[in-house]
Structure formats: structure tokens, C-alpha cells
N, C-alpha and C positions, 0 to 999 in steps of 0.2 A: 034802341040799341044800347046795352052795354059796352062797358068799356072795364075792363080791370087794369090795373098796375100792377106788372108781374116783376117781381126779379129775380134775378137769374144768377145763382151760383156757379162757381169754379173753385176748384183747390188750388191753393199757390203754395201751399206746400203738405207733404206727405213723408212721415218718416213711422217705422219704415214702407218704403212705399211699395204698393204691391206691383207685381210681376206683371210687366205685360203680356207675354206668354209664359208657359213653362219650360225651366231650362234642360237640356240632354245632361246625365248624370257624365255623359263622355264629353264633354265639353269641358276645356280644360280647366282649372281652379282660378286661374288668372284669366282668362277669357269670359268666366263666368260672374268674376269680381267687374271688370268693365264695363259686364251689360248690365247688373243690378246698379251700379250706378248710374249709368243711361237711362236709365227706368225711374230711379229718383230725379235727376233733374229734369227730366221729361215736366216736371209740374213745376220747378225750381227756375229753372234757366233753360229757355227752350235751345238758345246757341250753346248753351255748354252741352247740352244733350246730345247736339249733333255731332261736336268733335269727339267726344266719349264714344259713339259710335265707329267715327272712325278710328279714332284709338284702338277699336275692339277690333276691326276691322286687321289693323296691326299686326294685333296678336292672337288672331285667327290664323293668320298666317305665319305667323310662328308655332303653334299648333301643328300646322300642314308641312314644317320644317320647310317653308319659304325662305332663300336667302336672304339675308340684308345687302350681300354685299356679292357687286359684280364683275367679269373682266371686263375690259375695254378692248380696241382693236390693236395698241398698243403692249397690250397683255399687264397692264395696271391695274389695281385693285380701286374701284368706287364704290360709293353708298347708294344704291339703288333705292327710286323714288316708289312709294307705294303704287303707281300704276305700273312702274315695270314691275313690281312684286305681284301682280294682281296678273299680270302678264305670264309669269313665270307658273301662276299656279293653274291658269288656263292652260298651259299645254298638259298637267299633269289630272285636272280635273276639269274638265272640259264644261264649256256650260251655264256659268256662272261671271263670267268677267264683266256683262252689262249692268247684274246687279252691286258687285263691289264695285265698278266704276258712279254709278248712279250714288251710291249711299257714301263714297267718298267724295264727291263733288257737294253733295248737302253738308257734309262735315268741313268740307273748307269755304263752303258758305259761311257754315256757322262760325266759324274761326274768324274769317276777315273781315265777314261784313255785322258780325257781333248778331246777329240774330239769326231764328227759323220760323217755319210756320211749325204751330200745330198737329193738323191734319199731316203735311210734309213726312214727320216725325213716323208717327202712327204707319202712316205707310213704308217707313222704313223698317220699324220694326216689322210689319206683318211679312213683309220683301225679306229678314231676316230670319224671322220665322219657319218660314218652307225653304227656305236655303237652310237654314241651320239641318234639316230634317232630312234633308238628304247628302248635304257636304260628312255630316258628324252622326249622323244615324243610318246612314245610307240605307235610307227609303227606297231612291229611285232603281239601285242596285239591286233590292231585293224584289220591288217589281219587277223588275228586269228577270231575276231567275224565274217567281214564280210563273209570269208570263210564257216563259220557256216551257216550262215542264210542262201548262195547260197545251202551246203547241205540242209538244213529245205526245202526249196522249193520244191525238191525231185520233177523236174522236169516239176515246175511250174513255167516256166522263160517267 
């Protein structure tokens, strides 16, 4: 039996570091500057990676003209916490609130408890990935019509 001694590389750091998916050109300027830094520290600082997400997360929702700011029952003006923002944009796009819930709980993992995983990471991005594809390129809307129109034909293909 053989035996070798292997070892095993990782990158600890990457400048500029490449894309883990590709971005939508409608993706706003500032939204797209958050996730190519999420992308760099991805190899950097895997907790700074996470809250950079949900930072993006933020301002995604400022993209979607999400308020910041809410009434009370009082009729007072507060600073709405990113789950009521996340709230706010679920009634307006339905769909979608277990993934920003899920990718803002790793972001304030990574915040408080100063680290994330890896894999974690990657799976946030891929979770943003096909959210991205249909929130900002509205994929699923477009299946939606072409869907339609194949019913409409009603067997006129």
C-alpha cells in the first residue's frame, strides 16, 4: 500500500476576486457594489462576507423602494428593522421573505458571533443567485406569461 502526502490549497485572499455568479446589468450600481465586495471577502473574512450580504440585502431593498421608516399605532414615525422591511416587500413581491430571512440571520450571525461557514456562504450566494433572477430580471414573470400564451393556444402548437 501506498501512502502519499497530499496538501491541499485554499486562497486567503483574491483581489480582484472573481464573481461568484453574474451580475443583472438592472441591478442597481450600489447593490452591485455590495455584492462584489461580498464576493471578495468571501476568501477574506468569511463573517465580514456575511454581513456585506446582508448589507446588500439592505439595499436591495432600497432598490425595491422599501421603506426605512414606519407608523406606529400611535401614528409616530420609527426606523423599521430589516425583517419588517423584508415584511414590507413580501406583500409587494410575494415569495421570497424565507430567503431574505434565512441570508439575514447568517449576516447577523456573522456580525455577532464574528464568524461563518464556508459552504454557508456559497449557499447564500447560490439562494441569491435565483432570487436575484427573478426579483431584478423577472424570470418567474416571464414564465408566467410565456406559460400563458402555451395555455392560450389550447392545442394549437
Amino acid at each position: 500500500m501506498v501512502s502519499y502526502n497530499s496538501t491541499y490549497y485554499s486562497p486567503t485572499q483574491m483581489y480582484p476576486a472573481p464573481p461568484v455568479f453574474p451580475l443583472s446589468p438592472k441591478l442597481s450600481k450600489e447593490c452591485a457594489a455590495h455584492l462584489r465586495k461580498a464576493f471578495e471577502l468571501l476568501w477574506v473574512d468569511p463573517a465580514s462576507c456575511a454581513n456585506r450580504i446582508r448589507i446588500f440585502l439592505e439595499r436591495l431593498l432600497d432598490q425595491f423602494e422599501v421603506p426605512y421608516m414606519g407608523v406606529n399605532n400611535k401614528g409616530r414615525d420609527y426606523d423599521m428593522t430589516l425583517a419588517q422591511r423584508i415584511e414590507y416587500l413580501e406583500d409587494k413581491k410575494p415569495g421570497h421573505k424565507d430567503a431574505f430571512n434565512a441570508m439575514r440571520n447568517v449576516g447577523n450571525f456573522g456580525s455577532h458571533q464574528g464568524k461563518a461557514k464556508f459552504e454557508t456562504l456559497i449557499n447564500c450566494f447560490e439562494i441569491l443567485q435565483e432570487m436575484l433572477k427573478d426579483l431584478v430580471d423577472g424570470r418567474k414573470s416571464r414564465l408566467e406569461k410565456m406559460t400563458a400564451a402555451l395555455l392560450v393556444k389550447n392545442g394549437n402548437f
